[in-house]
C-alpha positions as CSV (number, residue, x, y, z in Angstrom):
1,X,0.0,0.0,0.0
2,X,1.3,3.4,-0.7
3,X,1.5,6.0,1.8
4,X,-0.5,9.0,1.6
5,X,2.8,10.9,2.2
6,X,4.7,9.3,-0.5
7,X,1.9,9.7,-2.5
8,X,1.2,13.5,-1.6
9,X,5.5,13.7,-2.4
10,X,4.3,12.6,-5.8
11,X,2.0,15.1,-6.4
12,X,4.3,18.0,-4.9
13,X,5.2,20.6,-8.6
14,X,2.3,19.6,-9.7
15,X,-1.8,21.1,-9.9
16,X,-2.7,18.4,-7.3
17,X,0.0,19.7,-5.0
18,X,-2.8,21.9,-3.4
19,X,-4.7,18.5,-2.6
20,X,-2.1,18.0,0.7
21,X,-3.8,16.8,3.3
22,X,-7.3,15.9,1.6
23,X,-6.3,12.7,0.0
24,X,-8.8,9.6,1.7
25,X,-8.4,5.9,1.5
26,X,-11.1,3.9,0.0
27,X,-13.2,0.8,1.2
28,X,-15.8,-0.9,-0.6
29,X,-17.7,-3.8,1.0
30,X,-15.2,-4.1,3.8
31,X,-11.9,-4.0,1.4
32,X,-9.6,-1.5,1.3
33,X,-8.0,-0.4,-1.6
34,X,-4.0,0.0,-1.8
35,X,-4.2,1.8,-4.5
36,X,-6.7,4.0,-5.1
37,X,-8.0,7.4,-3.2
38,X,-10.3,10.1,-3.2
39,X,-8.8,13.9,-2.9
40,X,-10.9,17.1,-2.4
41,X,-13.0,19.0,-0.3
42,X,-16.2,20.7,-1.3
43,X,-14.3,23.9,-2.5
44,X,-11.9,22.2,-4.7
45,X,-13.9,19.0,-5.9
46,X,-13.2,16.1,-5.9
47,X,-11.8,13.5,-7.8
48,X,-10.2,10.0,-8.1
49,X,-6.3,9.2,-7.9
50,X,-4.9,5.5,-8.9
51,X,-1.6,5.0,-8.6
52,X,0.5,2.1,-10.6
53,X,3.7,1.4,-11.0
54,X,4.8,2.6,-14.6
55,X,6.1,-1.0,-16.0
56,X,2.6,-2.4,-16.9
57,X,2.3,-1.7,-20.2
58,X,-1.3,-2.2,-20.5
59,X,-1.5,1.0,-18.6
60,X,-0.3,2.2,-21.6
61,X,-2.7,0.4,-23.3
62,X,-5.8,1.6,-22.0
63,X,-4.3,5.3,-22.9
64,X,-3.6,4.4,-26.3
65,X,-7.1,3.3,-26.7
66,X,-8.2,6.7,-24.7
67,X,-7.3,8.5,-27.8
68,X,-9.3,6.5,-30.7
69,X,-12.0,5.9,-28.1
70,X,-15.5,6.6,-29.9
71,X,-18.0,7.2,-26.7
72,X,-21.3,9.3,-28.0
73,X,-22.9,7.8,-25.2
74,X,-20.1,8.7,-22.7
75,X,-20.6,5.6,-20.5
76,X,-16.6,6.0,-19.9
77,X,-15.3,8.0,-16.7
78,X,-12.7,9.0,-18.4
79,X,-9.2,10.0,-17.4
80,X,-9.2,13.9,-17.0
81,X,-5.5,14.1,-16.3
82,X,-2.3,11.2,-16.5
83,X,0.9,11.9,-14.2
84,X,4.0,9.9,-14.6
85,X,6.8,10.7,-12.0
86,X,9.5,8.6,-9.9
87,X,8.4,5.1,-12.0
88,X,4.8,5.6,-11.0
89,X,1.5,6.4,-13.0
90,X,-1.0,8.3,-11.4
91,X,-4.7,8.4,-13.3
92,X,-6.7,11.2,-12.5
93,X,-10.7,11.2,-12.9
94,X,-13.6,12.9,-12.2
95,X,-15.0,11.5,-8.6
96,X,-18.4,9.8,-9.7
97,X,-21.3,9.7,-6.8
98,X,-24.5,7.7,-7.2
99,X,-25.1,3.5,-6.8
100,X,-23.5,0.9,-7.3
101,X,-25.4,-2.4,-8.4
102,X,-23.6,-4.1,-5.6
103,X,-26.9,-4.6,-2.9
104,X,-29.2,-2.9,-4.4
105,X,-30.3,-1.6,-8.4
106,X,-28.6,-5.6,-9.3
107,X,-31.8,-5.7,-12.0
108,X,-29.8,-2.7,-13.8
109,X,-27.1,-4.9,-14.7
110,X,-28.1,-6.2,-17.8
111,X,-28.4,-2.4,-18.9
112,X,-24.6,-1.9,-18.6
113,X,-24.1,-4.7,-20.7
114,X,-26.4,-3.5,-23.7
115,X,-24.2,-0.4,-22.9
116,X,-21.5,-2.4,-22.8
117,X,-22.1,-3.6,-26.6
118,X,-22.9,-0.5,-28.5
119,X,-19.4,0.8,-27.5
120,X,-17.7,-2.5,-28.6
121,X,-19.7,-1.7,-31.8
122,X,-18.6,1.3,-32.3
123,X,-14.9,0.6,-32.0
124,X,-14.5,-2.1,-33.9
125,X,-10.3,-2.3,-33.9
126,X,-7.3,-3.9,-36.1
127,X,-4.5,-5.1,-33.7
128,X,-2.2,-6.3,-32.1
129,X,-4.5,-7.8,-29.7
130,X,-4.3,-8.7,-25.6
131,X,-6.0,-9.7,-22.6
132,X,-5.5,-9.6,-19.1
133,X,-4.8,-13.4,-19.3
134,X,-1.9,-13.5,-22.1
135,X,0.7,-12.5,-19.9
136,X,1.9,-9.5,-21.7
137,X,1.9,-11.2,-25.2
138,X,0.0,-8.9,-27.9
139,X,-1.3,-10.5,-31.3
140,X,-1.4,-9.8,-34.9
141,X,-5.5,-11.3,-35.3
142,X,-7.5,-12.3,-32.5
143,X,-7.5,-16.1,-33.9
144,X,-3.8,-15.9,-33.1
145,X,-5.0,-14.3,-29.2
146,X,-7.5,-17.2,-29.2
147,X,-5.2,-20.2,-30.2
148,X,-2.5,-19.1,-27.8
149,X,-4.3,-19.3,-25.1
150,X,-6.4,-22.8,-26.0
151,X,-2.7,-24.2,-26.4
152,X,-1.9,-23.0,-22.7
153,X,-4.9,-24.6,-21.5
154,X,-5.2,-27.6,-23.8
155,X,-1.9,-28.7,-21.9
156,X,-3.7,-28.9,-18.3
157,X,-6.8,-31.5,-19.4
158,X,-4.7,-34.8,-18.6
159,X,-6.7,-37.7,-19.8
160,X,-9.7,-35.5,-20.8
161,X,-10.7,-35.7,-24.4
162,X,-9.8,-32.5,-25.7
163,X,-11.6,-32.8,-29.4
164,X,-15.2,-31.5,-28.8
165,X,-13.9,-29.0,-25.8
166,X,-11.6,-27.8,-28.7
167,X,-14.5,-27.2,-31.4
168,X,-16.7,-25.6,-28.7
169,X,-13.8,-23.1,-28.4
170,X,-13.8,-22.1,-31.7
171,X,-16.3,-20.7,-31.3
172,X,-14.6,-17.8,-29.6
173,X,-13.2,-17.0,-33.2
174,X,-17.0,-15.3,-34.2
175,X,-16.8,-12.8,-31.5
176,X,-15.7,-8.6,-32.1
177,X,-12.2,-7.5,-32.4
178,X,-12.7,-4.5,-30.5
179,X,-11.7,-2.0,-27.7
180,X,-12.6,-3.5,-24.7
181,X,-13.2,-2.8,-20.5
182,X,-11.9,-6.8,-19.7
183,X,-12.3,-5.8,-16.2
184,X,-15.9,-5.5,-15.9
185,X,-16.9,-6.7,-11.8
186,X,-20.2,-4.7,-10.2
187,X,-17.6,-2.4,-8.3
188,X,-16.3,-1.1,-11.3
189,X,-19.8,-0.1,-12.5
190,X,-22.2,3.1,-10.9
191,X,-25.6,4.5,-11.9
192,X,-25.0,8.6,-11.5
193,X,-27.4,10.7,-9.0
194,X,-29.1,11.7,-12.5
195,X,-29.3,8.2,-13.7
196,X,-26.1,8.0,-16.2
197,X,-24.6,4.8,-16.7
198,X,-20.8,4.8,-16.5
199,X,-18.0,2.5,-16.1
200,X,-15.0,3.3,-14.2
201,X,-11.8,1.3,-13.7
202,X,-10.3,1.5,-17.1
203,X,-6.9,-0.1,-16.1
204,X,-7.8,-3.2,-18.4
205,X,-9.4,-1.3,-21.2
206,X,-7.6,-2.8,-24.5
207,X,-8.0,-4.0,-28.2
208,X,-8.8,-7.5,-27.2
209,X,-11.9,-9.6,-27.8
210,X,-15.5,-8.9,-27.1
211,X,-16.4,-12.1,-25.3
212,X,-13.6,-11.7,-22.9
213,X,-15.2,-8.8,-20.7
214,X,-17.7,-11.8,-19.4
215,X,-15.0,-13.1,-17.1
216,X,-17.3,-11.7,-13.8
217,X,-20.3,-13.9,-14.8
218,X,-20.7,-17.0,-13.6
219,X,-23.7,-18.3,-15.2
220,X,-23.3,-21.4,-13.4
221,X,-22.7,-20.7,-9.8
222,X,-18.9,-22.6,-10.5
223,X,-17.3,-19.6,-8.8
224,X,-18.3,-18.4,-5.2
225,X,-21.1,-16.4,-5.1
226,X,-19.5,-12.5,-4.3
227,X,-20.9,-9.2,-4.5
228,X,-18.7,-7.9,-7.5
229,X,-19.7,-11.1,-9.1
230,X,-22.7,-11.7,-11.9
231,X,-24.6,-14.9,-11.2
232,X,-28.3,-14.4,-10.6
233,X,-27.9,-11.8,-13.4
234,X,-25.9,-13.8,-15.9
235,X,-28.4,-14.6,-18.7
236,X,-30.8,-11.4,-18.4
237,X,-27.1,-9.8,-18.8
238,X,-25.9,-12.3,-22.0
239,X,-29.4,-11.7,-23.4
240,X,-29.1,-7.7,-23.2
241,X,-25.8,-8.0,-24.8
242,X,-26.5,-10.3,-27.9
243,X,-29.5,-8.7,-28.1
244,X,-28.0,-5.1,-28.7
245,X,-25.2,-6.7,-31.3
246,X,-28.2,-7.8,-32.7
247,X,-26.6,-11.5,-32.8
248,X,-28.5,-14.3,-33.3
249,X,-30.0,-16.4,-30.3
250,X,-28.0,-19.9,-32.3
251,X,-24.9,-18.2,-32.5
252,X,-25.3,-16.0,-29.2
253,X,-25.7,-19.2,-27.5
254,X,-22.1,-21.4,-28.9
255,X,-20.1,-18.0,-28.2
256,X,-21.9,-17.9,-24.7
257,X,-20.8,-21.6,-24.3
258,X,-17.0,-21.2,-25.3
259,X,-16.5,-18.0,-23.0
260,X,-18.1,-20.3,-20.5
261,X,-16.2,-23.1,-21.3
262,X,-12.9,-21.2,-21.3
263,X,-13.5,-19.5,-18.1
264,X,-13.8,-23.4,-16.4
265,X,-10.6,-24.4,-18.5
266,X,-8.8,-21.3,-16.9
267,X,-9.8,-21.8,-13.3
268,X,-8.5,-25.2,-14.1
269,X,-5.0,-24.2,-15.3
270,X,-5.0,-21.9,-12.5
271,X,-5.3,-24.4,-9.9
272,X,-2.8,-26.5,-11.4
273,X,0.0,-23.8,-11.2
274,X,-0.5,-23.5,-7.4
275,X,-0.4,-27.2,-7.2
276,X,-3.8,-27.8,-6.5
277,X,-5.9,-30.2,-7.9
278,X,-9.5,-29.8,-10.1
279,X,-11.5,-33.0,-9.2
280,X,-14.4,-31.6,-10.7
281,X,-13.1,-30.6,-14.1
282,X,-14.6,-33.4,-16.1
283,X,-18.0,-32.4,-14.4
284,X,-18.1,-28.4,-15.3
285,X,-16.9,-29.3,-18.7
286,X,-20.1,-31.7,-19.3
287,X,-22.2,-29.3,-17.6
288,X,-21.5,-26.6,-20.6
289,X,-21.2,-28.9,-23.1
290,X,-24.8,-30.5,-22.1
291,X,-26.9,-27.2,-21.8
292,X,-29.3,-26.9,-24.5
293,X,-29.3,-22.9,-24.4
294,X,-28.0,-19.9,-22.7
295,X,-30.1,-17.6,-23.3
């Protein structure tokens, strides 16, 4: 966690100097953030501060895609301001108040998905592509994203037949090539005090692939049922999405059931790099594989 003196030392020469002394920690839902603050006072305003170390180069990333971004709808909080000093990154945005779907307002999810995928639409992107999970490597087509990371997982089935799993992911291959918020969790979402829509977080915005920002639903209860999670929600939330890409329900349904199939194969690969093991692997994967329809 970084100090609010170091962090205030940061900000000394520059606008934000005149924030000393009304810089806040965060908490949502009982966590703290290490990372993140809220400066101001009713005088000044206020506003957000995230602070990264400056070798992650999808920080770069998501400011890259900053500058093409095409937002009529502005559902994006946006960065007002970017400071890099002493090997650190410090994101500066406007502080948003309102609700977050997080106890309450949870029907309003499936809205920020249809949200979601009129912005995809309109940013439609050529690569190199990423994703939070391809460990820094960036691709020329998304095929080439998608194959990479089938290979890393094909490698963790054991004796499990990999064939049909392998033409389910295929499937993967028909979604958008498109900017993308990968990190997309209920505490990264707020409905404004006038009822805007906006997304904040934009740390994992990227070219990527459309079907990746589905990693925080868990359509079938597989993961532990938290508050920043999307389970109750899942398929009014798949169905608004589809719906406003205007996708078919046959197709909608095999992409739904390779991200869904993918996410199982990566909590599995997971598990087997902290030496753990996934005894019910070969039961998730028949559970996707057997359900009729998503949505």
């Amino acid at each position: 966690m970084m100090d609010i003196t170091k962090l205030e030392s940061l900000l000394k020469d520059t606008k934000y100097e005149l924030f000393t002394g009304l810089i806040h920690k965060i908490e949502l839902q009982g966590f703290a953030y290490n990372d993140v603050y809220k400066i101001g006072n009713d005088n000044l305003g206020y506003y957000a501060l995230k602070v990264r170390e400056n070798n992650q180069k999808h920080l770069y990333d998501s400011i890259s895609c900053f500058k093409i971004l095409d937002d009529s709808e502005n559902i994006i909080n946006k960065n007002i301001d970017v400071i890099e000093k002493s090997n650190y990154l410090i994101f500066v945005s406007d502080w948003i108040t309102g609700i977050q779907p997080i106890n309450t307002s949870r029907d309003k999810l499936s809205v920020f998905f249809s949200k979601i995928a009129f912005l995809n639409k309109q940013n439609i992107v050529k690569g190199p592509y990423t994703s939070m999970y391809a460990d820094g490597n960036y691709f020329d087509t998304i095929d080439d994203l998608i194959n990479w990371e089938i290979n890393c997982h094909k490698d963790h089935l054991d004796k499990i037949p990999a064939k049909e799993i392998l033409e389910v992911l295929s499937n993967l291959k028909f979604g958008q090539p498109c900017i993308i918020m990968e990190e997309i969790n209920t505490g990264n979402l707020f409905i404004t005090e006038d009822g805007k829509y906006k997304f904040i977080d934009t740390e994992w915005m990227h070219k990527g692939l459309n079907l990746y920002q589905f990693d925080h639903i868990n359509y079938f209860g597989f993961e532990e049922k938290k508050w920043y999670n999307i389970t109750d929600e899942a398929e009014e939330c798949y169905r608004a999405y589809f719906e406003a890409l205007k996708t078919g329900n046959e197709e909608a349904n095999e992409q739904i059931r390779a991200i869904e199939l993918l996410s199982v194969l990566r909590q599995n690969t997971s598990l087997k790099f902290s030496g753990e093991e996934n005894s019910d692997l070969e039961e998730k994967i028949k559970k996707v594989l057997g359900k009729e329809r998503f949505i």
